[in-house]
N, C-alpha and C positions, 0 to 999 in steps of 0.2 A: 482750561482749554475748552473743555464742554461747553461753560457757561458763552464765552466770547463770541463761540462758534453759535451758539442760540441768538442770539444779541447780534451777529452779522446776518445771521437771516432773517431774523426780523425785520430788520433795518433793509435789505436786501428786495424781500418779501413786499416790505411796502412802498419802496418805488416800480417796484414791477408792477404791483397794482396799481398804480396813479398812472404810470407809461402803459398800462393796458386800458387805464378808464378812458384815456385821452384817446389812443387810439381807437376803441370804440366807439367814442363818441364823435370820433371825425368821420368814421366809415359810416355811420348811421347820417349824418349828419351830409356826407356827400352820396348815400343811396336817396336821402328824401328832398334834395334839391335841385342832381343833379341826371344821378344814374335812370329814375323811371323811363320807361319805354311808355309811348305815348299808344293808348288803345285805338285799332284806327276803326272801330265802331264810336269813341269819341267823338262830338260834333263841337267845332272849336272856332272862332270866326276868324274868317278868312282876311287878314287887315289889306294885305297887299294886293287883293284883285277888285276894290272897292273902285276904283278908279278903271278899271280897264276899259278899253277901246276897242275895237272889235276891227282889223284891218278891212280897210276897203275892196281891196283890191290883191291879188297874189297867195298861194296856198303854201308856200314852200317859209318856212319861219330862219330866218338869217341874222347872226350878227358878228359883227368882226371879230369882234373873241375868240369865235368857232374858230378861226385862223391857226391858234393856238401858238400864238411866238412865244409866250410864256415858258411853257414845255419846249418850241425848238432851243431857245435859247438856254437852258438848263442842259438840254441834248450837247448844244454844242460847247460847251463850258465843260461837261464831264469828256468829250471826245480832246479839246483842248488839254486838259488835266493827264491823261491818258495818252495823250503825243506827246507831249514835254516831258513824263516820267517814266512813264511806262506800267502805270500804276491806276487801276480800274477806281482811282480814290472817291467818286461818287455810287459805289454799290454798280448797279446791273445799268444805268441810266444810256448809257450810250448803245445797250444791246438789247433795250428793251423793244419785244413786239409792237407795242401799241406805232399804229402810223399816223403821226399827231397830222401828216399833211391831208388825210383822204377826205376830212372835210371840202376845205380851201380847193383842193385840188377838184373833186368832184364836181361842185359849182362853179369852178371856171371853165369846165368841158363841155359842159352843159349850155353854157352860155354861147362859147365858141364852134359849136356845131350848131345852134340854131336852135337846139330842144329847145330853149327857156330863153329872157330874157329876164332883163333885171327888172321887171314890172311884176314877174313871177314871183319874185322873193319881195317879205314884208319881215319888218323888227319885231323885237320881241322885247322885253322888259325884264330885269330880276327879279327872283323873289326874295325875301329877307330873311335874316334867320329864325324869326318867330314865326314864319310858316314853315322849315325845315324843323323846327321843335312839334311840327304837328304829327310830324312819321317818325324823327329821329329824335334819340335820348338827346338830352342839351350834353352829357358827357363828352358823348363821340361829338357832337358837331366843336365841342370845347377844345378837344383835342387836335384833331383837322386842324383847329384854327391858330393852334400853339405850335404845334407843330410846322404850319406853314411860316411862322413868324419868324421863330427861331431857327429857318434852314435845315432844322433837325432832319426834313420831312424829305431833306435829298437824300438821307439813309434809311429810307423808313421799305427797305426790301422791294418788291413787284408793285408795291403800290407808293408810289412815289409821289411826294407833295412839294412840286414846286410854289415858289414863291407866284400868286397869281393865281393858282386853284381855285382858289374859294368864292373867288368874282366870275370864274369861268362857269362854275357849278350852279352858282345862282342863276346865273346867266339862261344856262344850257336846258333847268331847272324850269326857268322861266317861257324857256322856249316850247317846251312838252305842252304847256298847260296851254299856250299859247293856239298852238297846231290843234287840239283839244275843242279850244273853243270854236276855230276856226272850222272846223270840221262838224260839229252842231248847228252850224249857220250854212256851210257851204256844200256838207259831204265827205270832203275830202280834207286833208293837209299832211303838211311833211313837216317836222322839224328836224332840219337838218346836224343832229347829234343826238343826244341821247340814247335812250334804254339801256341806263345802268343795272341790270336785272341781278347782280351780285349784292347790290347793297344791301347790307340787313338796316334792321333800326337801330340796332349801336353799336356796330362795326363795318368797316370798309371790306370788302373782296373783292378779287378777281377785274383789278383794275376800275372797281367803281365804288365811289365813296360817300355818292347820296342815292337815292332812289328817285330818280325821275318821273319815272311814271306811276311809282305810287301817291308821289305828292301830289302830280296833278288828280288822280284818280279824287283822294282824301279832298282836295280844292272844291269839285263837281260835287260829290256828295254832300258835303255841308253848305254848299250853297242851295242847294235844290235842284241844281239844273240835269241832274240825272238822277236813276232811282239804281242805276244797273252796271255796271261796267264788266269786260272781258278782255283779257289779254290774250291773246294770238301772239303768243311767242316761237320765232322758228331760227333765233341762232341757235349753233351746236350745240351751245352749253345747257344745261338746264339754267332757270332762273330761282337757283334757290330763294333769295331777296326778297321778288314777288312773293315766292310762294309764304315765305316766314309772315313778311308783313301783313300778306292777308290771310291765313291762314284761320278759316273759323269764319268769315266772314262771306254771307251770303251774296253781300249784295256785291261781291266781286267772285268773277270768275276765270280760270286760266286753261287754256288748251296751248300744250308744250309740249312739242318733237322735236327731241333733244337725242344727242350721242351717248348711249348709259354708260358707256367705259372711259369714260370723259370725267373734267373738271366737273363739277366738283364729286366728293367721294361721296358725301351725303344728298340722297335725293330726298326731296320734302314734297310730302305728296298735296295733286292738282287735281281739279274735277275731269279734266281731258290729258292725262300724258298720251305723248307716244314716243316710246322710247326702243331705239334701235343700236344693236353694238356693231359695230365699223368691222368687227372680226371677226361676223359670222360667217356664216358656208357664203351667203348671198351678197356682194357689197351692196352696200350704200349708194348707188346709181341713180343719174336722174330717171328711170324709168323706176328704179324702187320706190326711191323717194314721193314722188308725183302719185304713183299710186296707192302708197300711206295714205297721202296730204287727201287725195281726191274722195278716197273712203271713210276718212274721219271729223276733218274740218267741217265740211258742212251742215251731218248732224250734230256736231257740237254747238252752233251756231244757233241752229235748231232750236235746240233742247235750252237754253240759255236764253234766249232773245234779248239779248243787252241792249241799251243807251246807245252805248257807245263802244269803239273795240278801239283799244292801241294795240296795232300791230308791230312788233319788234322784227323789222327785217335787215335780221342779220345777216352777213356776206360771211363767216366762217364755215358754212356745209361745201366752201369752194374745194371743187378735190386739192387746187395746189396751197392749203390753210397752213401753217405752220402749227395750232391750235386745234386744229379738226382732223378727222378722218375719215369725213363721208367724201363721195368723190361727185359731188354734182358739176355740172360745164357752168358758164357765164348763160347757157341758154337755157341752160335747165333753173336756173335763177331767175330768169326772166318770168321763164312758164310758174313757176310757184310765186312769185311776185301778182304776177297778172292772175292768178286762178283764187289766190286769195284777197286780192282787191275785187274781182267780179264776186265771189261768195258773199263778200260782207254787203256790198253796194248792191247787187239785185236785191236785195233784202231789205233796201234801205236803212240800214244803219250805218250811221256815220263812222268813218273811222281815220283815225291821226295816227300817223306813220313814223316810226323812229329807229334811228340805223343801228343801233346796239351794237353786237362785236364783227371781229373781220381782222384777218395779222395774216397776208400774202407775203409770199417768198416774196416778192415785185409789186410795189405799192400800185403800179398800174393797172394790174389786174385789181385789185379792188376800186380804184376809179370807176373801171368800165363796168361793173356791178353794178357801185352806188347808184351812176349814172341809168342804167337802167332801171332802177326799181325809182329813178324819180319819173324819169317816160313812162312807167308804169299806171303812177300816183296823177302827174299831168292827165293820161289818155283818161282815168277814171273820173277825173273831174267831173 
């Protein structure tokens, strides 16, 4: 019996060693192909802006993708699903915050009261996925992409990957860098989406699943056409994303006034926070708020002298946010819109503007936001 029992483990013993050499040898083997996270001190060439164009004309960056049918129609495929059964069978999709229309909708307000015209708005081009392999693991972007393929990605929790994602992101990706360039030449631009500020380099959060404005950031840099960059981040959330991505790196800076008892739990520290809790003695009011903004932003600015600044003007500090708990009006939005387009532009640094987050009780009210922070971006031209 001893003997047998010797003789089963051995024989036991060395398939467990071959099913453990094997699997070591594939995690090794998918950490050195796949998993590295790209340093974004790295300088890498930039293949897909070798051809770029520089619009002629219009500062606002558009394309119909923004639309986002992609996402309505998955919205209404799980509302369908959930009338007929009564059975939530797509995850949260149908009662998810994000408001795929505020895009679309914002630029057609805009049009329709006279602010803009469609001479205003210029296209924008994709970027590919070997320039998303310049901030993001090839892993995560791997995954995204399986994920999108096989449907899986309408289970994949708050962060939901419909079919169509990944051309959107390209897209949208595309458009940051766009507004970017546009804004070195002109002063000003909007791209109308982005500031994914959740993204890390190899994972998706808090409904964003690339990093927009670090790609463009990494684009500028290794081209030469800046030495400097800063972000002006003012949705509620902090922008953990930013901050991981660059994190260590000089030639990028961040000033973020953000909600501290907010998403997310971990803060990752910035050369400028300022961070206020929604439940102290004092709210969060536009006369609060405005007098942070007015005390801090312009010596940050200061003290930094950047290239260039992406500003993330998110509509979430709306008092009626579902997301937030500062309680700023649509007018107090306007005034920190307008007070931080005049800081950067008296100063002459150009800066590309991007709508980042915003989830209203009433997609309306974030219309009338969006809408204003592009009157904003127009009057700064």
């Amino acid at each position: 019996m001893k003997g047998d029992f010797a003789k089963w483990n051995r024989r036991e013993f060395i398939k467990l060693s071959a099913f453990g050499a094997t699997l070591g040898f594939g995690l090794a083997g998918k950490k050195i192909l796949l998993d590295p996270i790209p340093s974004f001190a790295h300088v890498a060439k930039a293949k897909m802006t070798d051809d770029f164009q520089l619009p002629t004309t219009g500062v606002f960056v558009w394309d119909e993708i923004y639309r986002m049918k992609f996402a309505q129609d998955a919205i209404d495929l799980a509302n369908w699903v959930e009338e007929k059964t009564g059975i939530p069978a797509l995850g949260n999709i149908s009662g998810h915050p994000f408001p795929v229309k505020k895009y679309l909708l914002a630029k057609e307000r805009t049009i329709e009261t006279g602010a803009l015209t469609e001479q205003d708005f210029v296209p924008t081009k994709a970027i590919d996925y070997q320039t998303m392999y310049m901030v993001h693991s090839r892993s995560h972007i791997h995954k995204l992409r399986m994920l999108e393929a096989s449907r899986a990605g309408l289970l994949h929790g708050e962060n939901v990957i419909p079919p169509g994602l990944m051309e959107y992101l390209k897209m949208a990706c595309g458009g940051t860098y766009t507004a970017a360039r546009i804004a070195l030449s002109r002063g000003v631009a909007m791209n109308m989406n982005g500031g994914f500020h959740h993204a890390f380099a190899d994972h998706e959060s808090g409904f964003c699943y690339v990093n927009d404005v670090a790609i463009a950031i990494k684009l500028l840099l290794d081209q030469g056409l800046i030495k400097k960059a800063m972000i002006v981040d003012l949705d509620v959330h902090h922008g953990d994303g930013n901050a991981s991505i660059t994190l260590g790196d000089r030639r990028v800076a961040i000033y973020d006034f953000y909600q501290e008892d907010n998403f997310p739990s971990e803060k990752i520290p910035v050369a400028h926070p300022v961070a206020m809790r929604a439940m102290a003695a004092t709210a969060v009011t536009d006369q609060v708020y405005l007098e942070a903004l007015r005390s801090t932003l312009p010596r940050a600015v200061e003290s930094e002298a950047p290239d260039i600044i992406f500003y993330l003007a998110g509509s979430d500090p709306f008092l009626d946010d579902v997301l937030g708990s500062f309680l700023l009006t649509k007018q107090g939005l306007r005034q920190r819109d307008e007070f931080t387009l005049e800081t950067v532009r008296k100063r002459d640094i150009p800066v590309a503007v991007v709508c980042a987050g915003g989830y209203p009780k009433s997609i309306g009210d974030i219309v009338d936001i969006l809408s204003g922070t592009m009157a904003a971006v127009k009057s700064a031209g």
